[in-house]
C-alpha positions in Angstrom: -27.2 -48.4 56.0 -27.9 -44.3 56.0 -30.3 -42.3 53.7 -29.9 -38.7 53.7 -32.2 -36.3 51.4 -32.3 -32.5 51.9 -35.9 -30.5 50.8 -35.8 -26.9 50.7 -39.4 -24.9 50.7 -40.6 -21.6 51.1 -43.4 -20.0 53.2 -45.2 -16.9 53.3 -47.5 -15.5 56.0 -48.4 -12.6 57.4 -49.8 -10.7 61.5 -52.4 -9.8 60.8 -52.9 -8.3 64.9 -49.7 -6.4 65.2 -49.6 -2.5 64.3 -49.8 -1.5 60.3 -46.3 0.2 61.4 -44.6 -3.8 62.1 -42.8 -5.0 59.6 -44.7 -8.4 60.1 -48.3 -7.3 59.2 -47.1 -7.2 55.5 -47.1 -10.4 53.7 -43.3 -11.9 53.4 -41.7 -15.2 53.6 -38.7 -17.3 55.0 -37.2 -20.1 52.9 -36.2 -23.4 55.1 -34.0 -26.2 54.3 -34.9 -29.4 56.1 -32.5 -32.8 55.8 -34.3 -36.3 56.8 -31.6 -39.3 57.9 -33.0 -42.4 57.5 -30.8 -45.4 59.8 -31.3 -49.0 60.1 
């Protein structure tokens, strides 16, 4: 037998130690899908 479920999420952070002038020291997110398989 095989379970499968996908979960999607989404994250926001920001770098708080680069330059202001990175495009990383603003606050901004990714979005992730992760998919979990269960097997026995």
């Amino acid at each position: 037998m095989k379970i499968v479920q996908g979960f999607t999420f989404e994250a926001a952070h920001r770098l708080p130690n680069v330059p202001s002038t990175h495009r990383c020291h603003r606050m901004h997110g990714h979005s992730y899908r992760v998919e979990l398989t269960l097997q026995g």
